[in-house]
N, C-alpha and C positions, 0 to 999 in steps of 0.2 A: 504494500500500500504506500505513493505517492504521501507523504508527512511532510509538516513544514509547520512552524509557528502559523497560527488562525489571523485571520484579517483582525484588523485593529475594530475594536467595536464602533456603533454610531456612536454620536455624541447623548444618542438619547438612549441608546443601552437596546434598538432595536437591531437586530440585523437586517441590512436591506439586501432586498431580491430580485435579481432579477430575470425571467422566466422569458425561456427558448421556447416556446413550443407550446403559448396559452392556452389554445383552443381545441386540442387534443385529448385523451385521457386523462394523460400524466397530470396536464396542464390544468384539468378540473379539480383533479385532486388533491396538489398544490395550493389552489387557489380557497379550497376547504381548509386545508390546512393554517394559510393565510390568515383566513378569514377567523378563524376557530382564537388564533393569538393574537391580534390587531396589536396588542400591549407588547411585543416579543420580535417581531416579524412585520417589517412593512416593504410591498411592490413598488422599485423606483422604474423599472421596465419592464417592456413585454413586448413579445413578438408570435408572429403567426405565418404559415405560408400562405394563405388565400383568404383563409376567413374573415376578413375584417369586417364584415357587420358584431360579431360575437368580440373581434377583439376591439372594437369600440365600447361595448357593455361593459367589458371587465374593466379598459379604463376608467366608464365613468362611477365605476362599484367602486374601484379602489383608487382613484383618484392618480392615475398615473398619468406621469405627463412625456415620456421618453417610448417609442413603439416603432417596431418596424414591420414592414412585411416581405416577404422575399420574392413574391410573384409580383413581376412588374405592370402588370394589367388589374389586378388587383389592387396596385396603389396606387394605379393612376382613377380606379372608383371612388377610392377611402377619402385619396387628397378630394375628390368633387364631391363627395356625397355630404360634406360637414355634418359627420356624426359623430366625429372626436373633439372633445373637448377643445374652446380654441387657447390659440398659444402652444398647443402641444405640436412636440417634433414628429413626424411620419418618417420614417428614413426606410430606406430600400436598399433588395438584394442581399448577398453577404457580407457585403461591406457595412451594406443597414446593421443586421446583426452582430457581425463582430464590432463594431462602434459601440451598441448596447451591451454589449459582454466588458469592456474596456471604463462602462464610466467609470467618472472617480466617485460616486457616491456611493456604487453597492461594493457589498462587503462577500457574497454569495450569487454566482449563476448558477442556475439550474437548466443544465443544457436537455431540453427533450424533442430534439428536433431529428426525425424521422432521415435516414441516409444519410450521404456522406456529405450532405448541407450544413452537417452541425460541425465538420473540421475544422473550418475554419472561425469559426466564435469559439471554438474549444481554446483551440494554438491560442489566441488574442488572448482569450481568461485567464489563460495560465503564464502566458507574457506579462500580463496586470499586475497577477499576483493575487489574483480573487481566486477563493475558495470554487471548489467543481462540482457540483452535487449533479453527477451521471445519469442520465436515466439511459442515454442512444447507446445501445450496442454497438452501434458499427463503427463508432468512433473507433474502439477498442482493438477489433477488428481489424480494421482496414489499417491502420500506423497505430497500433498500440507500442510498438519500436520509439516512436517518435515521440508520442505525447509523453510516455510514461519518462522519457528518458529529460523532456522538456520542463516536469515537473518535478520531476529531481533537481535539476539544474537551478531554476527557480524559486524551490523551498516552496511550492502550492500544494495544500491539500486538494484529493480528487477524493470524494468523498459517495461513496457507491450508491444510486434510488432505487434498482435494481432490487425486485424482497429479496432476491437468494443473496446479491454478495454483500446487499445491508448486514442480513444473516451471518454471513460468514464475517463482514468484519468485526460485528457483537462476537464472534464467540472468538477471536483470535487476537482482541484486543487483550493487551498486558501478557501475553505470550513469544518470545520469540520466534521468529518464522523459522529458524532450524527447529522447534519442536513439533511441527505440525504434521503429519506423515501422509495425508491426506484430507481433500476438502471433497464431499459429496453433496450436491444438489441435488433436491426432489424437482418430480415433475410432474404433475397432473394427470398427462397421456392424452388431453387436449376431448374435442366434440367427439372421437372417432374410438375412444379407449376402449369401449364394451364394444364396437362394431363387430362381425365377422371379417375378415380378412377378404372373403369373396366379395364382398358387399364395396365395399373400397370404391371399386371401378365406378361404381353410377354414385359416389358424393358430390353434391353439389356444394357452391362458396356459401348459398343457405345453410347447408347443413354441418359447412367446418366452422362458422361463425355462432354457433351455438354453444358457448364453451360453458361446461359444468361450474367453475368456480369463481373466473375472475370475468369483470370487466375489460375491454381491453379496444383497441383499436383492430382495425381488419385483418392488415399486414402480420400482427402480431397475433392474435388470436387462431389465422391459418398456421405458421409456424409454429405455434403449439401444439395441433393438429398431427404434424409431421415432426414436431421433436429437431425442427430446426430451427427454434427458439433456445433449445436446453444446450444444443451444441453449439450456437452463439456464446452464452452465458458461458459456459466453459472456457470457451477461447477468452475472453473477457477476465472471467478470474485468472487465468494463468496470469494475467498481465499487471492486472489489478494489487496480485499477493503473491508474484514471484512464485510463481509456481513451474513444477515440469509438470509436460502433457502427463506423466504416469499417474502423479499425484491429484488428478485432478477428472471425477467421473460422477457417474447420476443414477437415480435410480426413479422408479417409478410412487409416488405418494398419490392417490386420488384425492384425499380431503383438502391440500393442501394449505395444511396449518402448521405444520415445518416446513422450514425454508433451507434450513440445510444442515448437513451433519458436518463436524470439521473431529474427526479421530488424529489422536497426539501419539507421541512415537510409546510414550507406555500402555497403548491401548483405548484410553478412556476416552468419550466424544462427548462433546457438548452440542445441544441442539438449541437452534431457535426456532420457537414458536407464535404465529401470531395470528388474527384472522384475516382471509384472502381478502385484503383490501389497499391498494397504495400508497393509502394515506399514512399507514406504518413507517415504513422505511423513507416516503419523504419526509416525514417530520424529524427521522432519526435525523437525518442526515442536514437540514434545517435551521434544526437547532444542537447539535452535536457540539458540544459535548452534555448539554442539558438532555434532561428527562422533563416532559410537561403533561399533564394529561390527554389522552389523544382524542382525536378527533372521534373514533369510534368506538363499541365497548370492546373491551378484551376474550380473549377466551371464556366460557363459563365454565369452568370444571363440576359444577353440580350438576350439570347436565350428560347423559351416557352419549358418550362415544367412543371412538375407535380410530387408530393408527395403524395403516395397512403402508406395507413397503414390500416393494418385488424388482428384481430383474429390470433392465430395459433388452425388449427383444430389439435385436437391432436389425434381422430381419423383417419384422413389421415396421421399424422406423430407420429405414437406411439413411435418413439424413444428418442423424447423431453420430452414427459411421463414417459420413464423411466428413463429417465437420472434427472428428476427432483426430483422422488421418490428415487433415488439411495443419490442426494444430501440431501432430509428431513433423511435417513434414516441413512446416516454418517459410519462410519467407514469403511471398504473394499468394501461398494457396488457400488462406482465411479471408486474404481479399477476394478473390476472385468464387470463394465459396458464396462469402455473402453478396457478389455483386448477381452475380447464373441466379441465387435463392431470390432476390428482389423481383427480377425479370419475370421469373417464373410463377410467383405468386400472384405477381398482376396480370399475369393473362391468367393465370385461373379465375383469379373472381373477377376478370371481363370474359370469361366462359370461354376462353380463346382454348384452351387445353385441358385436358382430362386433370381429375387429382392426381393419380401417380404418374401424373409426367413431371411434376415437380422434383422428382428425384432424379427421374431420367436426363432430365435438362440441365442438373447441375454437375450429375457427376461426369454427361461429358465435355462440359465446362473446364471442369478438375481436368480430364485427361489431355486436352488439348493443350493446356497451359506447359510453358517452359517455365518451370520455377527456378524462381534466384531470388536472392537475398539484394531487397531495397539498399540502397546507401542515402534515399532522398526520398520524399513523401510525394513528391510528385511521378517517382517510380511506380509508386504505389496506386496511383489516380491513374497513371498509362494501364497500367494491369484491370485496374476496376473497368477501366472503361471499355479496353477492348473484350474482358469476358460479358461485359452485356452487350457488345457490339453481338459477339458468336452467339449469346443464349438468346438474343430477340431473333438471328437466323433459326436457329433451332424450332423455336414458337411456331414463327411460320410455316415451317416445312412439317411440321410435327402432323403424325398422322393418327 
């Protein structure tokens, strides 16, 4: 984990916030979270990529006056439509963003901004010297080389919204990383876990967007589905808590009310527990190193249940497969994993391609790649690019 002395507090003893990704999941649930400590936590920015009817409401809830958007047809509505507060700045594209990652008055970004959109507000936070409250995978993913090494440099906490490696850094905090012999993630098993296996071929994006526990956006909720959410989050931790790919695997939980197991070299594990909702682990992460009462209630233990953990067949989920050989295998093959998985999930739910072609489309993504090891981040966006160049051909041709 990315350590560094915490930003200096506000003067008024709140930490200001400033949110990537308002309009989204993440971004609602944040914005609860916000809203729950007004006294603790207040929004100095926020951005969105199209929404801006919704991200004018949240400024005028919370009274922000700093906002961008990144789709430029989209800001050229927001600037005419005057629905934002006036006096307030509109700023645009990534430079929009990374500028609101950079002001000098937040103390905290919360980056949840969907693909490799969020690179660059990441790089600029952690140039600031502002804390990073995580939630985009694919940051991690695609230059976790880069960032992590940029936040070392730096002295920036990157502070995980992620439940599983909130999870995991509650339970490896005051441990040193030589003790920890491995880190295990649970996993749901996503809309499709009770399915038959036969049954697979006729799911529609209706029927993967159905997810038994969490809330979630589309792109994420299909990856849950296929368990190329969970080998995401793998590659992530490795990078996150200095991990080898050995050390680092999943198993299957349905309730999911653990978030992860972290077993110590003399055996013992600590688990964390909480209930499937987001607002946990952002507010960890928040108000970190505080504890405040959360936005939701807790577990009830007087109530009967049950803790199931099994196996992940990786035959029924080959995309945990590949995503774990992409992480033994290192250099662009985690980019180019997650760039084939993006492609491929949007034409599924634009009904462009069967559910298991999503695997099919990625892994020969993987096979076509010449992997080597980045020395530039912009190595890494050459690779991104050209494996969605080949998985959008693939789409097309796909029979």
């Amino acid at each position: 984990m990315a350590a560094g002395s915490a930003s200096p507090p506000s003067p008024d003893a709140r930490r200001r916030v400033v949110l990537l990704g308002a309009t989204g999941s993440i971004g609602g649930s944040t914005l609860r979270v916000i809203a729950a400590h007004r006294d603790r936590l207040e929004l100095v920015g926020i951005a969105a990529r199209s929404d801006w009817r919704r991200l004018a409401e949240v400024a005028l809830e919370f009274g922000v006056r700093e906002a961008a958007i990144h789709d430029p047809a989209a800001h050229a509505e927001a600037k005419a439509s005057g629905a934002f507060p006036a006096g307030m700045r509109l700023l645009q594209g990534s430079a929009g963003l990374s500028e609101l990652a950079t002001l000098p008055t937040a103390d905290v970004v919360l980056l949840a901004v969907v693909g490799t959109a969020g690179l660059d507000p990441a790089m600029a936070a952690i140039a600031a010297g502002k804390d990073l409250a995580l939630a985009s995978k694919e940051i991690l993913v695609l230059a976790g080389k880069f960032v992590m090494e940029a936040a070392r440099r730096r002295g920036t906490r990157i502070l995980p919204v992620d439940s599983e490696h909130s999870a995991v850094f509650q339970c490896v905090e005051g441990h040193a990383g030589s003790a920890v012999r491995r880190v295990i993630l649970t996993a749901s098993g996503g809309a499709f876990r009770d399915w038959p296996a036969e049954r697979l071929a006729q799911a529609t994006p209706a029927d993967a967007l159905k997810h038994p526990n969490w809330s979630m956006g589309p792109k994420v909720t299909v990856d849950s589905a296929t368990l190329a959410n969970k080998g995401l989050e793998l590659i992530e931790a490795k990078w996150l808590f200095n991990l080898r790919p050995d050390q680092c695997g999943a198993v299957i939980h349905p309730q999911s009310l653990v978030h992860c197991l972290v077993e110590f070299n003399d055996g013992a594990m600590l688990a964390q527990l909480s209930p499937p909702s987001m607002t946990f682990p952002i507010q960890h992460a928040l108000l970190y190193p505080d504890r405040a009462r959360g936005v939701e209630p807790p577990i009830d233990l007087t109530r009967l249940f049950r803790l199931d953990f099994s196996p992940v067949d990786e035959g029924r989920y080959p995309m945990i497969r590949y995503a774990r050989e992409s992480m033994e295998a290192g250099g662009v093959a985690a980019a180019v994993f997650n760039a084939a998985n993006e492609v491929a999930v949007e034409a599924f739910l634009g009904t462009r391609i069967p559910f298991l072609a999503i695997p099919t489309i990625v892994a020969k993504a993987l096979d076509r790649t010449a992997n080597f090891e980045p020395s530039e981040v912009g190595e890494v966006l050459g690779a991104d690019k050209a494996a969605r160049e080949g998985a959008e051909r693939d789409v097309a041709s796909f029979k």
